[in-house]
C-alpha positions as a Markdown table, in Angstrom:
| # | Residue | x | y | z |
|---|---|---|---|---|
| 1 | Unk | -28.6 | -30.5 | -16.5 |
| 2 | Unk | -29.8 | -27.7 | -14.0 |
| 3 | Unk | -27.7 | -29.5 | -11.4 |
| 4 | Unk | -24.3 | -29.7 | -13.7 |
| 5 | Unk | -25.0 | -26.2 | -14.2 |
| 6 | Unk | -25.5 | -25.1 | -10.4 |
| 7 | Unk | -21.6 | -27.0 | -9.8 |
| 8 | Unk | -20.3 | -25.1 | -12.5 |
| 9 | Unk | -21.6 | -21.3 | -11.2 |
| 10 | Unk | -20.5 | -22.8 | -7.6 |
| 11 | Unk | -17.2 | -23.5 | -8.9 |
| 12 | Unk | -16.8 | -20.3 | -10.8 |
| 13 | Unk | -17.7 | -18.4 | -7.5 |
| 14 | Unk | -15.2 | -20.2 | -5.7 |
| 15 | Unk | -12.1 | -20.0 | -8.4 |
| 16 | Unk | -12.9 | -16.7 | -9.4 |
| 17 | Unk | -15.9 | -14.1 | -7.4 |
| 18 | Unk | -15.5 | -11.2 | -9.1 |
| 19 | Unk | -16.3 | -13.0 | -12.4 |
| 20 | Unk | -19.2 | -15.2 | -11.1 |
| 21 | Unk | -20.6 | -12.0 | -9.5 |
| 22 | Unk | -20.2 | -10.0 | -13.2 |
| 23 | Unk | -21.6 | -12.8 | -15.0 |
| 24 | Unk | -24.9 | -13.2 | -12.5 |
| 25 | Unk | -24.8 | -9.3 | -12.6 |
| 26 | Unk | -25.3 | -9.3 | -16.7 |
| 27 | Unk | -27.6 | -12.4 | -16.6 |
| 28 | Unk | -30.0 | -10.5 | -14.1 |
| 29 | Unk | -29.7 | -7.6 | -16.7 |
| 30 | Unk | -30.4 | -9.2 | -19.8 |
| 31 | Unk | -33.7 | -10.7 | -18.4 |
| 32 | Unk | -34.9 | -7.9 | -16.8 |
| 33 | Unk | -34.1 | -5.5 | -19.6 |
| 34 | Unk | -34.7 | -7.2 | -22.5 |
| 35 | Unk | -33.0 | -4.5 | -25.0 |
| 36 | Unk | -29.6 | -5.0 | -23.1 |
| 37 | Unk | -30.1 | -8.9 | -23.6 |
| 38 | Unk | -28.1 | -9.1 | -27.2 |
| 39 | Unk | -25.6 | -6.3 | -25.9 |
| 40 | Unk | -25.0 | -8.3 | -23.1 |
| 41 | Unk | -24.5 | -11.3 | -24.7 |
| 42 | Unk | -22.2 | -10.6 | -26.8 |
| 43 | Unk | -20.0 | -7.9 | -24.3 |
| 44 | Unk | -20.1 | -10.7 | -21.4 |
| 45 | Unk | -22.0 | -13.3 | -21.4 |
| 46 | Unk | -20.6 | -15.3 | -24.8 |
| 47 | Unk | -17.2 | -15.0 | -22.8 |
| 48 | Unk | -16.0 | -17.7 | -20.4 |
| 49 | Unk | -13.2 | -15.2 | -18.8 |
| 50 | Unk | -13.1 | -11.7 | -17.7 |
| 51 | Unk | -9.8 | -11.3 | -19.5 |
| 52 | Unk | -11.4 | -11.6 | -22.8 |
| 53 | Unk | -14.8 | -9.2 | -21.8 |
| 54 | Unk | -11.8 | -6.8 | -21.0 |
| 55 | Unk | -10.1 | -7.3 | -24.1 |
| 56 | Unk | -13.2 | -7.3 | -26.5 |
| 57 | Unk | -14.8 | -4.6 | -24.9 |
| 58 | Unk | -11.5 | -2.1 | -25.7 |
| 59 | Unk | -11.0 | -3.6 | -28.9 |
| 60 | Unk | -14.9 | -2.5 | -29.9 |
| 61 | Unk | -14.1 | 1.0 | -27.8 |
| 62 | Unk | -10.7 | 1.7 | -29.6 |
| 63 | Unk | -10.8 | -0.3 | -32.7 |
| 64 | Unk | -11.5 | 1.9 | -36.2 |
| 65 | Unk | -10.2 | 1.8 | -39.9 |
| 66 | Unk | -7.0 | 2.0 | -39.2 |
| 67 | Unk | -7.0 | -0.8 | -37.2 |
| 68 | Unk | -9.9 | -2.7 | -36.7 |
| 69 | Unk | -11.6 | -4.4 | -33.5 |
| 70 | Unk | -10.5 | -7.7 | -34.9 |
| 71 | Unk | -6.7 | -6.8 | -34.9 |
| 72 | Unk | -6.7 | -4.8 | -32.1 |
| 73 | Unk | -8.4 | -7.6 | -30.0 |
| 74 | Unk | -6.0 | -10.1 | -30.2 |
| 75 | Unk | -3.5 | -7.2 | -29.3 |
| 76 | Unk | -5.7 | -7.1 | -25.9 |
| 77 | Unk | -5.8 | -10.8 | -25.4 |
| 78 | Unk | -2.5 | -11.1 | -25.5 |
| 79 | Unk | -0.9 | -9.1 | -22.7 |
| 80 | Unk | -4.2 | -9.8 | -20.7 |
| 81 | Unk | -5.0 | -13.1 | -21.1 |
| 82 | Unk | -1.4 | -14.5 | -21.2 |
| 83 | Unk | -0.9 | -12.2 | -17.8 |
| 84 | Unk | -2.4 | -13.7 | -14.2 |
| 85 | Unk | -0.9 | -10.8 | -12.4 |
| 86 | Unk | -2.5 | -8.4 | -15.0 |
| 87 | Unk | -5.4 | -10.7 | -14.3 |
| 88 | Unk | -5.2 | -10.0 | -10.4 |
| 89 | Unk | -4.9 | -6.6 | -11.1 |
| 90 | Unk | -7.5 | -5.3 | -13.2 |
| 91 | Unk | -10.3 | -7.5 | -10.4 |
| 92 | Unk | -8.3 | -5.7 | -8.1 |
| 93 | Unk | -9.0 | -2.4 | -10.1 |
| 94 | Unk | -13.3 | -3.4 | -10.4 |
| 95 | Unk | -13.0 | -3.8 | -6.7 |
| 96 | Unk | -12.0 | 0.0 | -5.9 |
| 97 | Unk | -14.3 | 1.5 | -8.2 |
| 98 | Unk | -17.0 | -0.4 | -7.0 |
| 99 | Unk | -15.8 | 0.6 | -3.4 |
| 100 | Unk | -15.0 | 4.1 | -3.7 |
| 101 | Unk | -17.6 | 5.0 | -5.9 |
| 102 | Unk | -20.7 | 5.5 | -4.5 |
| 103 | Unk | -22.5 | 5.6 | -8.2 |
| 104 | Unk | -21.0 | 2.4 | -9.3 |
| 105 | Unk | -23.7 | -0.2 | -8.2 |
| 106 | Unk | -22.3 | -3.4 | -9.3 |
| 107 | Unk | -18.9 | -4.7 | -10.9 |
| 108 | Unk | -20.2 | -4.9 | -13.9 |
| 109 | Unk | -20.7 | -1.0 | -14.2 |
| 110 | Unk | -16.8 | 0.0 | -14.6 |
| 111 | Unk | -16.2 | -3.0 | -16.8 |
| 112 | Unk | -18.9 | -1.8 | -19.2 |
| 113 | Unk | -19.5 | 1.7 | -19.0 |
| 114 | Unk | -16.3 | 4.0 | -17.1 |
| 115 | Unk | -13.9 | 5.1 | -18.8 |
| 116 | Unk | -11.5 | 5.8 | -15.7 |
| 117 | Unk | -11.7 | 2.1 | -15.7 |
| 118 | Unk | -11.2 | 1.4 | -19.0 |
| 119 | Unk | -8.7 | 4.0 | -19.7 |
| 120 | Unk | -6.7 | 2.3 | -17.1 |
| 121 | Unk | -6.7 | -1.2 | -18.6 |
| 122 | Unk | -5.9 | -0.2 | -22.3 |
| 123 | Unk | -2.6 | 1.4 | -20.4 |
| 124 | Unk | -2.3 | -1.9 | -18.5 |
| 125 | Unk | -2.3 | -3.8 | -22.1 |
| 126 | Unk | 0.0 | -1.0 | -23.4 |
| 127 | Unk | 2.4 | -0.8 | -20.9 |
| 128 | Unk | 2.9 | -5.0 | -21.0 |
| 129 | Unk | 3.7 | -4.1 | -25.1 |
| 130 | Unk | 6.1 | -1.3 | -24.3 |
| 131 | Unk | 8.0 | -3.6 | -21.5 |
| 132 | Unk | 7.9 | -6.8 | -24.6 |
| 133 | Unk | 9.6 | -4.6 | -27.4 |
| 134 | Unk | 6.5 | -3.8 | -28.7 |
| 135 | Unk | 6.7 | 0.3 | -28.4 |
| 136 | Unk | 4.9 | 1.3 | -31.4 |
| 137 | Unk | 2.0 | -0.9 | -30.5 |
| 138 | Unk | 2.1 | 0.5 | -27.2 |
| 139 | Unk | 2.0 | 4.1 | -28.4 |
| 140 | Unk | -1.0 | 3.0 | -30.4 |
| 141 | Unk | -2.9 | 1.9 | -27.8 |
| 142 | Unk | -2.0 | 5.6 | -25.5 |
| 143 | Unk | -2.9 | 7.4 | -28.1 |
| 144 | Unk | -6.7 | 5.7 | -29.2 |
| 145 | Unk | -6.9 | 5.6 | -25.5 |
| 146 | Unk | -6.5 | 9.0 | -24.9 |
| 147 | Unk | -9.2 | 9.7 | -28.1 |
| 148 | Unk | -11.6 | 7.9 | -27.0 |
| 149 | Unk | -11.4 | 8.0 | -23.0 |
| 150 | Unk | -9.8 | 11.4 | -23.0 |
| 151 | Unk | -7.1 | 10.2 | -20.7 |
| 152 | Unk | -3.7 | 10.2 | -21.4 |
| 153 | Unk | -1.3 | 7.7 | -19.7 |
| 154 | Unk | 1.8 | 7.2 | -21.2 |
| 155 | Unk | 3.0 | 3.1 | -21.4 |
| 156 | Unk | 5.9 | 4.0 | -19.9 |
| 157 | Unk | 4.1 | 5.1 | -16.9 |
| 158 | Unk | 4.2 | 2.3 | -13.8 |
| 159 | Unk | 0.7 | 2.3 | -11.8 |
| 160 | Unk | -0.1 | -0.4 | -9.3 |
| 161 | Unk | -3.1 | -2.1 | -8.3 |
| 162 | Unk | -6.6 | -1.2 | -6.7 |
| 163 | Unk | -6.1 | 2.3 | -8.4 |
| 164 | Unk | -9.5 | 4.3 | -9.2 |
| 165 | Unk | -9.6 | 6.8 | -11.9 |
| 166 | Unk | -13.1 | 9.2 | -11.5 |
| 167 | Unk | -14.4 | 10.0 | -14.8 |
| 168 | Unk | -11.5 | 9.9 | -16.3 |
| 169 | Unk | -11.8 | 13.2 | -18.1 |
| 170 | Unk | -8.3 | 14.9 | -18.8 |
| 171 | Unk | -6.5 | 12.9 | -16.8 |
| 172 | Unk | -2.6 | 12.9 | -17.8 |
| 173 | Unk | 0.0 | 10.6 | -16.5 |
| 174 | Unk | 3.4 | 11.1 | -17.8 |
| 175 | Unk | 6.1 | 8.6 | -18.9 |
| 176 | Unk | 8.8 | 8.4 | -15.6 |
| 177 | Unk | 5.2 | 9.1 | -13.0 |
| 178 | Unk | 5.0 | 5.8 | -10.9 |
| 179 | Unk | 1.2 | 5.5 | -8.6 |
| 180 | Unk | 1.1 | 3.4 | -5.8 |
| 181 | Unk | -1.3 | 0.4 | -4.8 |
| 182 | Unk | -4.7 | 2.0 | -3.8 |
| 183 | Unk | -4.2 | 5.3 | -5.5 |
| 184 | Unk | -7.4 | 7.3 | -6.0 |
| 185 | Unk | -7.8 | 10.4 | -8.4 |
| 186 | Unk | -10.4 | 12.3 | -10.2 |
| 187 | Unk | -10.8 | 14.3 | -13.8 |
| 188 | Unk | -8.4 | 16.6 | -15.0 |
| 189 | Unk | -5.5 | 15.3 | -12.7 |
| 190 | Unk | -1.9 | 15.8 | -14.1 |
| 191 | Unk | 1.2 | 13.9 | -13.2 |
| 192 | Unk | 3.2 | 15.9 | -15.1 |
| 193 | Unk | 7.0 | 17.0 | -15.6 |
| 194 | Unk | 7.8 | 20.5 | -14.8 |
| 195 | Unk | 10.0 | 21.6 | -17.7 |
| 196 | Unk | 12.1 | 20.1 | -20.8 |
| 197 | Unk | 14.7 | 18.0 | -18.7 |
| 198 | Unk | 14.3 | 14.5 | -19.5 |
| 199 | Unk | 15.3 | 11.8 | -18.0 |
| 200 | Unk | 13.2 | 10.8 | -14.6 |
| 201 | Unk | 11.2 | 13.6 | -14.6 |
| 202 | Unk | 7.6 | 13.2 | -13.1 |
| 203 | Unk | 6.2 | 12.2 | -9.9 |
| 204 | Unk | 6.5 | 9.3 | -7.7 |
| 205 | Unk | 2.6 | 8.7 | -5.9 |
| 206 | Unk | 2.5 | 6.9 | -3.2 |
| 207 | Unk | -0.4 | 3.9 | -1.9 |
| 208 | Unk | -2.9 | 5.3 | -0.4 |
| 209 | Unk | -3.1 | 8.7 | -1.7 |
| 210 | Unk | -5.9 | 10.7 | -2.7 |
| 211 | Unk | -5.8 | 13.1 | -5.5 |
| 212 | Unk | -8.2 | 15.1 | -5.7 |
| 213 | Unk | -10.3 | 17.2 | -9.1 |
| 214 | Unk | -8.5 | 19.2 | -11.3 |
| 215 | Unk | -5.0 | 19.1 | -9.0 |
| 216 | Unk | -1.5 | 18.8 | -10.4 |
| 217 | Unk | 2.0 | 17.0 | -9.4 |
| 218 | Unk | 4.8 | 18.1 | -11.2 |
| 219 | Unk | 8.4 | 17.2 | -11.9 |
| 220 | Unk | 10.6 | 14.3 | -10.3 |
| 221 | Unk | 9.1 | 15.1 | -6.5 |
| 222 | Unk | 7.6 | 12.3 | -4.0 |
| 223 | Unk | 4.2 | 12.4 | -2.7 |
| 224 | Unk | 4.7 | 10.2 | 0.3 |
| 225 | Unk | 1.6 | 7.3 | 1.5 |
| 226 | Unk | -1.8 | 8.2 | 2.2 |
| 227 | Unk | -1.3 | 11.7 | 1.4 |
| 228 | Unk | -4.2 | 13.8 | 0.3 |
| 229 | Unk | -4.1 | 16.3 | -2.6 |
| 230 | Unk | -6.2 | 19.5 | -2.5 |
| 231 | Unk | -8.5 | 20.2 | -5.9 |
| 232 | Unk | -7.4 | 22.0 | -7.9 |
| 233 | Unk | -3.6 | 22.3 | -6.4 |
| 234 | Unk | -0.2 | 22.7 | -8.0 |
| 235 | Unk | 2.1 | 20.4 | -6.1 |
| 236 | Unk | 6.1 | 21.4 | -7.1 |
| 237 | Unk | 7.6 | 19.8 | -3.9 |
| 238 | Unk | 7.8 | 16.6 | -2.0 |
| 239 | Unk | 4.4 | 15.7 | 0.3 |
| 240 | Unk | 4.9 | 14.4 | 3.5 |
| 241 | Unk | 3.1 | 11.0 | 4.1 |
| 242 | Unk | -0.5 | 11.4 | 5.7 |
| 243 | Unk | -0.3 | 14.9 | 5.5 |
| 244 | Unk | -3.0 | 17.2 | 3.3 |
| 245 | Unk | -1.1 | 19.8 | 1.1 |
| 246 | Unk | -3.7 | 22.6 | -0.7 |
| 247 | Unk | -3.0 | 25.5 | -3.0 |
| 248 | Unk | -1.0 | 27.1 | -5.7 |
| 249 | Unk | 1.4 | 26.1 | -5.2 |
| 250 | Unk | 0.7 | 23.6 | -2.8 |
| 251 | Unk | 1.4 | 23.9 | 1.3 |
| 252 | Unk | 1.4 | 21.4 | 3.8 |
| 253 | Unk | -1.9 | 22.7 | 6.1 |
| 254 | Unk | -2.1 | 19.7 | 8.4 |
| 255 | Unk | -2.4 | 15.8 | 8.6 |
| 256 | Unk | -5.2 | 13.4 | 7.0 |
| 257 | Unk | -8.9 | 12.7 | 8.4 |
| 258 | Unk | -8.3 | 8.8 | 8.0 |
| 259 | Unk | -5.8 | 6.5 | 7.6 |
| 260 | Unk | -6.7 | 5.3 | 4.2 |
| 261 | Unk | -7.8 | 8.5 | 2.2 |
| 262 | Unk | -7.9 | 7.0 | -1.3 |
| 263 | Unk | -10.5 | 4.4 | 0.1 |
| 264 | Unk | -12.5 | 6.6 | 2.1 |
| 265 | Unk | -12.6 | 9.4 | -1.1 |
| 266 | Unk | -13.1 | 12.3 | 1.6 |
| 267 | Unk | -11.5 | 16.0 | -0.1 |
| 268 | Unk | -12.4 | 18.4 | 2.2 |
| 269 | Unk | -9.5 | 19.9 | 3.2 |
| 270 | Unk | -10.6 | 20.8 | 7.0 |
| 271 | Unk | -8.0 | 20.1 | 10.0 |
| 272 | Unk | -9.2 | 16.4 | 10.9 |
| 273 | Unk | -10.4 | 16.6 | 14.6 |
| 274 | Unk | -8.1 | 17.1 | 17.4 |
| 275 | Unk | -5.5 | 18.2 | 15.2 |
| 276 | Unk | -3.9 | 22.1 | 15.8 |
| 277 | Unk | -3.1 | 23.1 | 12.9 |
């Protein structure tokens, strides 16, 4: 039996990593910590996918008497589980917490307990509704979302993979705003439109770039790759790739520190050695 069981984790690792390593991460938990054994039991380890952790975890989050956990799980499992690049993405999205976050200690952290992560995967669910016809679903979903992670991305929205939302808190994302692949940003960040003109009116992030606390990016205007993002800036006009831009409003002071901001989560907003400006 112990060997049968030893293939099976072996072949999990190999199909699939980031769920073998969740699943060993909860087991170690549960036996260590025997109060978190039932929780973890029934969040994780009673699962035999990640897809349907993600899934039943929200629907416990988000689920209440209007429509319960029950419902609104089967909601989830259905644009995650039915999804392998949704599947790619959100391991994709675990990996850059873990990575960029230096109080995240294990994958299983985000999946359980941040709500940048989780925030981000009800929009991923809400956003396959809104492009299947399913629009008032879809506004559902933004709107418990925004209740009960206190961030606000419209369905509408398109976000890419490897994105890491910090804390989650106040974050706004509006309905035309597309992020890049490896995107990083903290609380209180607003992609916002700058007016009442509708149509394509919010901004376009590129990969790479780091947004840092409390800054805003508004109306239809391009913040080019690996760009960095001053706290607590208002951004009107277009950033130049690897360039910093700081203040209200904005202004381009000089280039980046690194070539991959978003991963290496530096804000200072210091010229980067060697550079004049």
């Amino acid at each position: 039996m112990w060997g049968m069981m030893s293939e099976k984790a072996e072949n999990l690792e190999r199909l699939d990593p980031v769920w073998a390593r969740i699943r060993a991460e909860a087991s170690e938990i549960a036996e260590r910590e025997p109060v978190m054994s039932g929780f973890l039991h029934a969040s994780v380890l009673n699962h035999d996918r990640l897809e349907t952790v993600i899934a039943s975890h929200l629907a416990e989050k988000m689920g209440n008497a209007e429509i319960g956990a029950r419902a609104l799980g089967e909601v989830f499992e259905e644009s995650l589980v039915n999804n392998p690049d949704l599947g790619e993405t959100l391991r994709a999205d675990i990996i850059a917490h873990y990575d960029r976050d230096p109080a995240c200690r294990s994958y299983l952290d985000p999946v359980l307990y941040y709500k940048g992560f989780l925030a981000l995967q009800a929009y991923r669910a809400a956003h396959w509704m809104i492009n299947h016809d399913r629009r008032a679903t879809a506004l559902y979903i933004q709107n418990r979302a925004s209740e009960v992670f206190q961030a606000d991305i419209h369905p509408a929205a398109k976000i890419g993979r490897g994105v890491f939302i910090d804390h989650a808190t106040g974050v706004v994302i509006g309905e035309t705003a597309v992020v890049g692949d490896d995107v990083s940003m903290l609380h209180s960040v607003t992609l916002g439109g700058s007016g009442k003109e509708d149509g394509d009116r919010h901004p376009k992030i590129g990969d790479g770039v780091l947004i840092s606390v409390g800054a805003k990016v508004l109306g239809n205007i391009r913040v080019g790759e690996c760009a960095k993002i001053g706290g607590g800036s208002v951004v009107l006009t277009d950033v130049p790739a690897y360039s910093t831009a700081v203040g209200v409003p904005a202004k381009i002071v000089h280039g980046v520190s690194s070539a991959q901001p978003s991963r290496q989560m530096d804000h200072s907003v210091e010229p980067p050695e060697g550079d004049g400006s």
